[in-house]
DRENSELUM-990053 format. One record per residue (C-alpha): x, y, z; residue in one letter; chain; residue number from 0. Coordinates in Angstrom, 1 decimal. Example, Ala and Ser with C-alpha at 12.3 -4.5 7.8 and 13.67 -1.06 7.14 Angstrom:
east;north;up;residuo;cadena;num
12.3;-4.5;7.8;A;A;0
13.7;-1.1;7.1;S;A;1
***
This chain:
east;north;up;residuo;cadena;num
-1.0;15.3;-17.5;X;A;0
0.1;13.5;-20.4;X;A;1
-1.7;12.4;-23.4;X;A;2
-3.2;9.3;-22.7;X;A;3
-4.7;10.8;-19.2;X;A;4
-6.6;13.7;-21.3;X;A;5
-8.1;10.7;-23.6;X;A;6
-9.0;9.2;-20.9;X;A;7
-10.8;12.2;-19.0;X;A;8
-12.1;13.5;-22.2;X;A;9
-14.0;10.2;-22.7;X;A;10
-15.0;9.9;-19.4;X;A;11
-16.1;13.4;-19.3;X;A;12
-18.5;12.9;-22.9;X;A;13
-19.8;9.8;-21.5;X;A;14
-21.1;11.1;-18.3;X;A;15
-22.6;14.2;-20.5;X;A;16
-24.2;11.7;-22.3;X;A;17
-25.6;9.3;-19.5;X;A;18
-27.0;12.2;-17.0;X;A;19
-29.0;14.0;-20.1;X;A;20
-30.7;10.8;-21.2;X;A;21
-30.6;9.1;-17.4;X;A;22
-31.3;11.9;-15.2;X;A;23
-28.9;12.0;-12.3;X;A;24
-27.4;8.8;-12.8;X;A;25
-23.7;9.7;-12.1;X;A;26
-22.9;12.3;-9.6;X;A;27
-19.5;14.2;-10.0;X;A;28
-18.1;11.9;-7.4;X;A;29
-18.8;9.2;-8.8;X;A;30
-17.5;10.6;-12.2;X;A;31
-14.5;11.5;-10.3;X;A;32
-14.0;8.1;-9.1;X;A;33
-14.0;6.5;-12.4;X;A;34
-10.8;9.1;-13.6;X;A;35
-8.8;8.2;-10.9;X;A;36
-9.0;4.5;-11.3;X;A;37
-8.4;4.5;-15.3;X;A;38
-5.7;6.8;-14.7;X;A;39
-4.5;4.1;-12.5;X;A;40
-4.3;1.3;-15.0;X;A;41
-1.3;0.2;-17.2;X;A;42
-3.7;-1.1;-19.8;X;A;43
-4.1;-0.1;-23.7;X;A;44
-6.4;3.0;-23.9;X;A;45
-8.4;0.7;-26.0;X;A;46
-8.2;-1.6;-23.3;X;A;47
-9.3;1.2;-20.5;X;A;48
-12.4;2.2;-23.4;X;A;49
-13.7;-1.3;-23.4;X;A;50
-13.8;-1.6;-19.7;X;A;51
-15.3;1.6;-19.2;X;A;52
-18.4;0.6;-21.8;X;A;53
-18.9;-2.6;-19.4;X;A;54
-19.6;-0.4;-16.5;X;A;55
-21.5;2.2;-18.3;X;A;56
-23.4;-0.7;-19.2;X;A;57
-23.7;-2.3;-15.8;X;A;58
-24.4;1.1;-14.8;X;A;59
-27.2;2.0;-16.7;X;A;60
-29.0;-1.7;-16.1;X;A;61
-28.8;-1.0;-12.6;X;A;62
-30.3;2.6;-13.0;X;A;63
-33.0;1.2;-15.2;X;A;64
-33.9;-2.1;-12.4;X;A;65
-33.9;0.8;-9.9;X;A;66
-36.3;3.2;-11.3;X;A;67
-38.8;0.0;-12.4;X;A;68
-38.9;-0.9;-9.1;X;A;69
-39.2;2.6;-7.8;X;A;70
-42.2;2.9;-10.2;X;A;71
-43.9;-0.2;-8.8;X;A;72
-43.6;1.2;-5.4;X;A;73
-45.4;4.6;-6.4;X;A;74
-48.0;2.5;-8.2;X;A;75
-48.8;0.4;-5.2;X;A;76
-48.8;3.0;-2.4;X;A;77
-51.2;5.3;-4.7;X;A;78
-53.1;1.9;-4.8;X;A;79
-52.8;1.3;-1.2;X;A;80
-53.9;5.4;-0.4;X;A;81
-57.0;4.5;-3.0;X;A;82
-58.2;1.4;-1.2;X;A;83
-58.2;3.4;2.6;X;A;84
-60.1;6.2;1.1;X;A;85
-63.0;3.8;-0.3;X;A;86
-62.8;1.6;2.2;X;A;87
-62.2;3.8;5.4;X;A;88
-63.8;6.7;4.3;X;A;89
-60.6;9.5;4.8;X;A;90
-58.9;12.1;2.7;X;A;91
-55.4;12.7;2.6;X;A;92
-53.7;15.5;1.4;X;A;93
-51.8;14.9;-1.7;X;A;94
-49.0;17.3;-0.9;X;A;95
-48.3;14.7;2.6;X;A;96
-48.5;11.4;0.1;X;A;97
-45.8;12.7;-2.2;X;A;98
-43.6;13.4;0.8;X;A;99
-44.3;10.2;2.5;X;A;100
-43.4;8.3;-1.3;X;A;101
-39.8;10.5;-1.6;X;A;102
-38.9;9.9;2.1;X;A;103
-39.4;6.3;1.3;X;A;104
-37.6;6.3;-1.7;X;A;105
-34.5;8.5;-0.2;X;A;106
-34.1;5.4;2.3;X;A;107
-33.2;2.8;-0.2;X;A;108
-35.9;0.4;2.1;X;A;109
-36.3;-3.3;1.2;X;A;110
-39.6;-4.8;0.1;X;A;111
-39.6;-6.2;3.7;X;A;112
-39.4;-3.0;5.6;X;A;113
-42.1;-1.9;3.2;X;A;114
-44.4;-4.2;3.5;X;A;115
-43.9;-3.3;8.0;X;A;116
-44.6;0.1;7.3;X;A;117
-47.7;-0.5;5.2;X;A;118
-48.8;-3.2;7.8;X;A;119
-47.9;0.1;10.8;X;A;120
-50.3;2.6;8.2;X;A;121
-53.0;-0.1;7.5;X;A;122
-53.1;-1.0;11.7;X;A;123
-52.7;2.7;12.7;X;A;124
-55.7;3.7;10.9;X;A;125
-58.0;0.7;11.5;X;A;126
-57.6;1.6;15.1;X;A;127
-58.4;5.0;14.8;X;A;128
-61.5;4.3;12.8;X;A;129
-62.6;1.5;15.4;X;A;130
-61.4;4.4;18.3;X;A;131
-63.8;6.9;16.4;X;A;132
-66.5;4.5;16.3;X;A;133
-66.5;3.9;20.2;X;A;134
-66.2;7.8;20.2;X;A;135
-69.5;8.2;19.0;X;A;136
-71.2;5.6;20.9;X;A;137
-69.8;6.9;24.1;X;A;138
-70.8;10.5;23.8;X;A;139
-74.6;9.4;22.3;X;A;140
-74.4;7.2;25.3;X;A;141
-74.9;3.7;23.9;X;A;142
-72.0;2.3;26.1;X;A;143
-70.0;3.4;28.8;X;A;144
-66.4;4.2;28.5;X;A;145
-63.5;2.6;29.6;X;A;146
-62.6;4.6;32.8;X;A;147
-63.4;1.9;35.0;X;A;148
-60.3;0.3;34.0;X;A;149
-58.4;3.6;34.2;X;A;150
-59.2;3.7;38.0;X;A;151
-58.5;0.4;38.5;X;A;152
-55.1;0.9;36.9;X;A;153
-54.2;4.1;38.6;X;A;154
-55.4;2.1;42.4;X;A;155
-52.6;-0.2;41.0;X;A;156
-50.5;2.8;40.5;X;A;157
-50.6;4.3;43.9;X;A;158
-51.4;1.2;46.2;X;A;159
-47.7;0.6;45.2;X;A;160
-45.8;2.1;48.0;X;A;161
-42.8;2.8;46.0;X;A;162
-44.7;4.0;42.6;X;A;163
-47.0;6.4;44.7;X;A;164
-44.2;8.3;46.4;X;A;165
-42.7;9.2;43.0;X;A;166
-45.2;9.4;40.3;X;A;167
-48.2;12.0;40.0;X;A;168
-50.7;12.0;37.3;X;A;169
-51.3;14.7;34.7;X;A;170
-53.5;15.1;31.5;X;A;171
-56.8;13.7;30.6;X;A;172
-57.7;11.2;33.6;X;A;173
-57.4;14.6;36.0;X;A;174
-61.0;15.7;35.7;X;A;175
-62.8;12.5;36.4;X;A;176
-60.5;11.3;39.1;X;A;177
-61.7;14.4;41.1;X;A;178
-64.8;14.8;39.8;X;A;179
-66.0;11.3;39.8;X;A;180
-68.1;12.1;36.2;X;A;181
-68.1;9.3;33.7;X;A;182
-65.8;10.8;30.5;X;A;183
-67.7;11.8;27.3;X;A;184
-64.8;10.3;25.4;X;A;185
-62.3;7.2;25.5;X;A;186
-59.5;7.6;27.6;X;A;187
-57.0;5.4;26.3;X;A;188
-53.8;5.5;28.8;X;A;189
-52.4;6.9;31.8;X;A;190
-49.9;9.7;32.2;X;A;191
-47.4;10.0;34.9;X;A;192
-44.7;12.5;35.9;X;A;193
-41.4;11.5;37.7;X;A;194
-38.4;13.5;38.8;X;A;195
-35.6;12.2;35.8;X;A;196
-33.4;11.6;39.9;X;A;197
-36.3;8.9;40.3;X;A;198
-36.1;7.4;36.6;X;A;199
-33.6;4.6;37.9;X;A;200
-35.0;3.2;40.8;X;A;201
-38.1;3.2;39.2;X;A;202
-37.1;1.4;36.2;X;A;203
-35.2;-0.8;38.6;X;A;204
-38.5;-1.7;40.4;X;A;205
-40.4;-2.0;37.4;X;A;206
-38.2;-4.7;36.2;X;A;207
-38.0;-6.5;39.5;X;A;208
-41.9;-6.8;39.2;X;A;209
-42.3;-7.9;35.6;X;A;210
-45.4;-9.7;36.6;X;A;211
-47.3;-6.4;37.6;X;A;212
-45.6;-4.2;34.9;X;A;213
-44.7;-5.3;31.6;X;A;214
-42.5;-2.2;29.8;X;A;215
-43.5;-1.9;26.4;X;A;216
-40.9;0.6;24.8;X;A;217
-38.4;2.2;26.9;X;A;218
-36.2;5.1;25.6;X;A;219
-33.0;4.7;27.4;X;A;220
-32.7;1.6;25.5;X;A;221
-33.7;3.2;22.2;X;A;222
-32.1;6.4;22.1;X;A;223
-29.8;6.1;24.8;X;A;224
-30.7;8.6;26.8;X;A;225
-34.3;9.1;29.6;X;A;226
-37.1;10.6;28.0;X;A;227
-39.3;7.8;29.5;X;A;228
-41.0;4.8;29.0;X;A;229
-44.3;3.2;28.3;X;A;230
-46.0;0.1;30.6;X;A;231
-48.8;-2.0;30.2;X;A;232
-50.2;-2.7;33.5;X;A;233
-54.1;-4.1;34.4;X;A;234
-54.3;-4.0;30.7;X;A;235
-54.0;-0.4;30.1;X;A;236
-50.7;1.6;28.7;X;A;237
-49.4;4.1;31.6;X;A;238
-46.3;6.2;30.6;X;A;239
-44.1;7.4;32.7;X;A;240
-42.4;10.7;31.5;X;A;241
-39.3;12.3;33.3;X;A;242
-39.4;15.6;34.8;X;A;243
-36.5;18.2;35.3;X;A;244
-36.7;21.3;37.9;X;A;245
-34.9;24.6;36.3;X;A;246
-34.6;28.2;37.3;X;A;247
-36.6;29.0;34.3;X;A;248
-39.3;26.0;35.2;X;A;249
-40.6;22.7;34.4;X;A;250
-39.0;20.6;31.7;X;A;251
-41.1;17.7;30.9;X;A;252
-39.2;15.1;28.6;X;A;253
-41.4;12.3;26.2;X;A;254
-40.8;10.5;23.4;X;A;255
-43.2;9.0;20.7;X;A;256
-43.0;6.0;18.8;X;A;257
-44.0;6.5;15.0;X;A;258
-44.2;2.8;13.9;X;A;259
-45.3;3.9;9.9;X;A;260
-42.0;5.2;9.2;X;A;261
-40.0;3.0;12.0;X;A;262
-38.6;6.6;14.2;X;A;263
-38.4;7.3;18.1;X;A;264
-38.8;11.4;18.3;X;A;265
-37.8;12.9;21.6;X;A;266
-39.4;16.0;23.2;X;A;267
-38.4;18.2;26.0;X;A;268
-41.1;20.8;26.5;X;A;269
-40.1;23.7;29.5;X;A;270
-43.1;25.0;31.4;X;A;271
-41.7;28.3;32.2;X;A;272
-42.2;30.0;35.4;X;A;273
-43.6;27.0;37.0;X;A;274
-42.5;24.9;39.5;X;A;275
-43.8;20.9;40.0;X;A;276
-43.5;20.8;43.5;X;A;277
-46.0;23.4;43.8;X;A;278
-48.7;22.0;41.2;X;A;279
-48.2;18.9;42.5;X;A;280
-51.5;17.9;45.0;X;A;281
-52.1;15.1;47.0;X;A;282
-56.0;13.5;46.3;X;A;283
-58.0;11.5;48.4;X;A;284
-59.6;9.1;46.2;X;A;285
-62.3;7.3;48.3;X;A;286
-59.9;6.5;51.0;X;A;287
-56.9;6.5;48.4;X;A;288
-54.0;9.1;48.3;X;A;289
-53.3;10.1;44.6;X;A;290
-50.8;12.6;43.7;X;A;291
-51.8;14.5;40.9;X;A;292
-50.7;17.7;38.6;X;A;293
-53.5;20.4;39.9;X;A;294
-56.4;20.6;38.2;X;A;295
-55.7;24.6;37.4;X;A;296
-52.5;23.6;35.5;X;A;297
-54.2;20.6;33.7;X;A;298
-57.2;23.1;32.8;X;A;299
-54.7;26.0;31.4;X;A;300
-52.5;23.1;29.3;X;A;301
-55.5;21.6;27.8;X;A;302
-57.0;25.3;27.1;X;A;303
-53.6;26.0;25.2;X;A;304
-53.9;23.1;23.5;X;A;305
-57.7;23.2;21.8;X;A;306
-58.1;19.7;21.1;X;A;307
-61.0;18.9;20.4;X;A;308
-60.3;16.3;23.7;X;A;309
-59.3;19.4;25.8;X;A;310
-62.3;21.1;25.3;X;A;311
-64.4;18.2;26.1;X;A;312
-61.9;17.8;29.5;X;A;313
-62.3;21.3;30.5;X;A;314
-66.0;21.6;30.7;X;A;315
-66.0;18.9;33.2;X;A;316
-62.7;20.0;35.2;X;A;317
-64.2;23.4;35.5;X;A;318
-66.0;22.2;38.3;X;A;319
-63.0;21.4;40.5;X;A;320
-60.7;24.7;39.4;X;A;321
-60.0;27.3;42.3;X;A;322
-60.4;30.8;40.6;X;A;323
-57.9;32.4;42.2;X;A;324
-55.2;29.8;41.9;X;A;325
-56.3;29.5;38.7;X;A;326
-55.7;33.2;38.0;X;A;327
-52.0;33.3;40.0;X;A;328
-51.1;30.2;37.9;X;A;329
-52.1;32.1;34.3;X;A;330
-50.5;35.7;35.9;X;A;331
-46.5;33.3;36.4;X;A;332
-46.9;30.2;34.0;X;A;333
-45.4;31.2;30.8;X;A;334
-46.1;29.5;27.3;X;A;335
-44.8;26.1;27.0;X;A;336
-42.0;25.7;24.2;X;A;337
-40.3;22.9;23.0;X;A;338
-36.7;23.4;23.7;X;A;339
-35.4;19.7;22.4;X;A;340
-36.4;17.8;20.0;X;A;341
-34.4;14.9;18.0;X;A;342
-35.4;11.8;15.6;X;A;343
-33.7;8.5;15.3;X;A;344
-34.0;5.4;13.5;X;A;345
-35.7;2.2;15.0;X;A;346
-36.7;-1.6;13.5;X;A;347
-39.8;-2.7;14.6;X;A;348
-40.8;-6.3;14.3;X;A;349
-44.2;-6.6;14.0;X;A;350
-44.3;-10.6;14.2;X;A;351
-42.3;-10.7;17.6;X;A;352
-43.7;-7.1;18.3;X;A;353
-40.1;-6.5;19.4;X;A;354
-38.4;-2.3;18.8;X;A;355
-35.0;-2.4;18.2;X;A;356
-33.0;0.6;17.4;X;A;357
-30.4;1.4;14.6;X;A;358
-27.5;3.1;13.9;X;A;359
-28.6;6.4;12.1;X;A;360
-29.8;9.5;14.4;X;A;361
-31.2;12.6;12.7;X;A;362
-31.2;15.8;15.1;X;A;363
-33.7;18.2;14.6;X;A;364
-32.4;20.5;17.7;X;A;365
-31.3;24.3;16.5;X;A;366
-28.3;24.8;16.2;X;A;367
-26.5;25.7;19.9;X;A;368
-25.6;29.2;18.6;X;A;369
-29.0;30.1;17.9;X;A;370
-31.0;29.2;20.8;X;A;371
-32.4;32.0;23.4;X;A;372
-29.9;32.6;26.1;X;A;373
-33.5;31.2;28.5;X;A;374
-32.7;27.9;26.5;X;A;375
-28.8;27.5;26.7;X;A;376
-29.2;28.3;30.4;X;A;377
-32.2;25.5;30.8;X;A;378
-29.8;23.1;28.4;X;A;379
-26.5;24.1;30.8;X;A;380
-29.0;23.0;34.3;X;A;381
-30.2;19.7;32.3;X;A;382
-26.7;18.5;31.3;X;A;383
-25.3;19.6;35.0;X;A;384
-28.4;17.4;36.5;X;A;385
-27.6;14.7;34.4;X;A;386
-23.9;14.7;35.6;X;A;387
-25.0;14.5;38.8;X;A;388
-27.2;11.6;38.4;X;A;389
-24.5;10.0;36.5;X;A;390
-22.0;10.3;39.5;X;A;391
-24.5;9.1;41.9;X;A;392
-25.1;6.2;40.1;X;A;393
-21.2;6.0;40.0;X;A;394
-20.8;6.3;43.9;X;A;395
-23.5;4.2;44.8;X;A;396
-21.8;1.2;42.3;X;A;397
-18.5;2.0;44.0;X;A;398
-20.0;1.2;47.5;X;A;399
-21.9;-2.2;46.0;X;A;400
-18.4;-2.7;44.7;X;A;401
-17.1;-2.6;48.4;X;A;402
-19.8;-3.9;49.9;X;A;403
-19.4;-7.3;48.3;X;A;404
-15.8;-7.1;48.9;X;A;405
-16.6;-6.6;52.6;X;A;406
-18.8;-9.6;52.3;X;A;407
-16.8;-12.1;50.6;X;A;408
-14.0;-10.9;52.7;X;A;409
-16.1;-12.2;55.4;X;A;410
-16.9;-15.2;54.5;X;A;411
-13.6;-15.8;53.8;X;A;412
-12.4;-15.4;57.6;X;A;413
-15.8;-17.7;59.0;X;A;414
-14.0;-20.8;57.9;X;A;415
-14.3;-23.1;60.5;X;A;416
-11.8;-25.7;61.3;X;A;417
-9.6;-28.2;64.1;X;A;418
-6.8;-28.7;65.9;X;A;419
-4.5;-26.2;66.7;X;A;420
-2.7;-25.3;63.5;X;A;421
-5.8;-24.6;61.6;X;A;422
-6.7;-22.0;64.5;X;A;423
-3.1;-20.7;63.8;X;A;424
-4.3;-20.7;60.0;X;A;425
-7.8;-19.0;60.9;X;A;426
-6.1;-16.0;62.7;X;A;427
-3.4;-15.1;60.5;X;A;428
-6.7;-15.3;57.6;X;A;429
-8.5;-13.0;59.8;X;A;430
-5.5;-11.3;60.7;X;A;431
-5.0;-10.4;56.1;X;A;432
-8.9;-9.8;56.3;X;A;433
-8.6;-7.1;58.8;X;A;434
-6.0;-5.5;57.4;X;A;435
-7.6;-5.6;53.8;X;A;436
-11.0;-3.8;55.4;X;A;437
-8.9;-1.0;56.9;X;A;438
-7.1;-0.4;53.7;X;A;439
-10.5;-0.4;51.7;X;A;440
-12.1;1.7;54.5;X;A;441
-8.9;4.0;54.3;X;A;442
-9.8;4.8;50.8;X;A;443
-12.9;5.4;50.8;X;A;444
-12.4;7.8;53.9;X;A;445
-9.7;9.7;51.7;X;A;446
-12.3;9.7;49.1;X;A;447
***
């Protein structure tokens, strides 16, 4: 290295010293690095190189300074904005959760724009859950009934629906007073369906064939690219529809959540070990109305694993519909549920057009392959093979559209009618090409 290269370093080097000890972390060592290799670079005087090398320390440091103001302003107004909810709304937050949610937001870089969304997302999020709270307590004290009448109503929709009923069955909270017929002690405020993830695309086909009966809120195939799901509004009321998968080792149940404050999609996939759906699965007759729902002995040993303060009020009632015994074989082969899968990823919501849209960045919380149970890489190995399968069904069944429509245009082709006797000469030797063009495809997809 010759002289003029060690000057150049050697300033480089005191500067950066100097910056980072009275601007904390302003230059990283790649950054630092960056700046030697392109003064090395130049042909200039070193006085020259000097002077240039001020202008962007300069630059440099106004930038770091705009930054941090503005970074300031935003701690100041969210501490304002956590302030205001607490006086006005009445609820405590822990500190320790504030300063995380302040550094996540300031690791992202976010415009004032996507700020002011997420405030909007906090500010709605906990106006509804003060107004839910509030209907809470006038439904248990009995002031007003709740809103299960639309919940029935919704689920009639549900299973009236010849195609829906043969593939969905109900779980969770709207178990114990579809059988029981008791009005809830608490708001109920969607409805949950299983379906086999082999159903998910006919169903979803279906749904959007019948946009005026089913409007799909969020749906995570679009989001995330793969099928944990998707959400409906439908007589009013949210219904989700979460996919199921049959293993050796049990039940995985896949789901995904929308968590608008901080603009993410998390998937789930939770694996019911020891169980298997078919066999929980029961078919109710709801005045005159055939409902398939998860049994009430599985519903009653999720929600008592769960303890929510929900669950507990669920259980009380459902107790009146549980068969001891099953009850007691379910407990003696249903193993803990675990969460096998989960994963994070970047969405945009729109609050004006009340549109999601997803981005490019995907954080994956799984554990790493190597250090799963040998249960869960053998659950993962089933799931992926499943999902191969549907994929080449879906890829078989496209191939047959595929010839199908040749078939047809074919057709069509050969019903020309026309007169005189050279145009019947024409026709046959059409029909002639035709046939010989449906052998050859029907050749194929014989060697297939």
């Amino acid at each position: 290295m010759d002289e003029k290269h060690v000057e150049i370093n050697t300033y480089i080097d005191n500067l950066a010293r100097y910056l980072n000890k009275e601007y904390p972390n302003i230059l990283s060592d790649e950054q630092i690095s960056r700046a030697k290799t392109m003064f090395n670079s130049s042909d200039e005087s070193i006085d020259s190189i000097k002077s240039k090398i001020d202008d962007l320390v300069r630059q440099t440091i106004e930038e770091y300074v705009t930054r941090k103001e503005k970074q300031k302003r935003f701690v100041d107004v969210t501490k304002k904005r956590v302030e205001h909810i607490k006086r006005d709304y009445s609820i405590e937050f822990d500190d320790s959760k504030i300063e995380q949610f302040i550094k996540k937001m300031l690791e992202q870089n976010l415009s004032k724009e996507q700020i002011d969304r997420r405030y909007e997302a906090i500010d709605e999020s906990i106006q509804d859950e003060r107004r839910k709270k509030m209907l809470e307590e006038q439904v248990k004290s009995g002031k007003v009934d709740s809103n299960f009448s639309n919940i029935r109503e919704t689920i009639g929709i549900l299973f009236d629906d010849e195609m829906l009923s043969s593939t969905l069955s109900i779980y969770g909270g709207t178990i114990p007073y579809i059988m029981t017929g008791e009005e809830p002690k608490r708001i109920i405020g969607d409805v949950d369906a299983h379906a086999k993830l082999e159903d998910m695309a006919k169903i979803r086909e279906y749904i959007l064939e019948h946009k005026d009966k089913y409007h799909i809120i969020s749906d995570s195939l679009q989001l995330c690219g793969e099928d944990y799901g998707m959400e409906l509004s439908v007589n009013g009321v949210d219904v989700s529809i979460f996919p199921t998968i049959a293993t050796k080792e049990g039940m995985v149940v896949r789901n995904f959540s929308i968590q608008k404050s901080i603009e993410q999609i998390i998937t789930k996939a939770t694996l019911f070990g020891g169980i298997n759906e078919e066999n929980q699965i029961i078919n109710y007759n709801s005045n005159g109305r055939n409902i398939r729902l998860m049994s009430p002995e599985f519903t009653y040993i999720t929600k008592a694993a769960a303890k929510r303060e929900k669950d507990i009020i669920d259980n009380k009632v459902l107790v009146k519909v549980v068969d001891k015994e099953k009850l007691r074989q379910i407990t003696s082969i249903m193993k803990k549920p675990k969460v096998i899968e989960t994963q994070t990823k970047k969405i945009t919501i729109d609050n004006d057009k009340n549109v999601i849209q997803v981005q490019a960045q995907q954080t994956k919380n799984q554990k790493p392959f190597a250090q799963r149970s040998q249960s869960e890489i053998q659950v993962h190995k089933q799931i992926k093979e499943k999902n191969q399968a549907i994929k080449h069904q879906k890829a078989q069944k496209q191939q047959l559209n595929k010839s199908k429509n040749l078939t047809k245009s074919s057709s069509n082709s050969s019903s020309t009618g026309s007169k005189g006797f050279t145009n019947i000469i024409t026709l046959s030797l059409i029909v002639s090409f035709v046939c010989g063009v449906l052998f050859m495809i029907i050749y194929m997809l014989i060697r297939r």
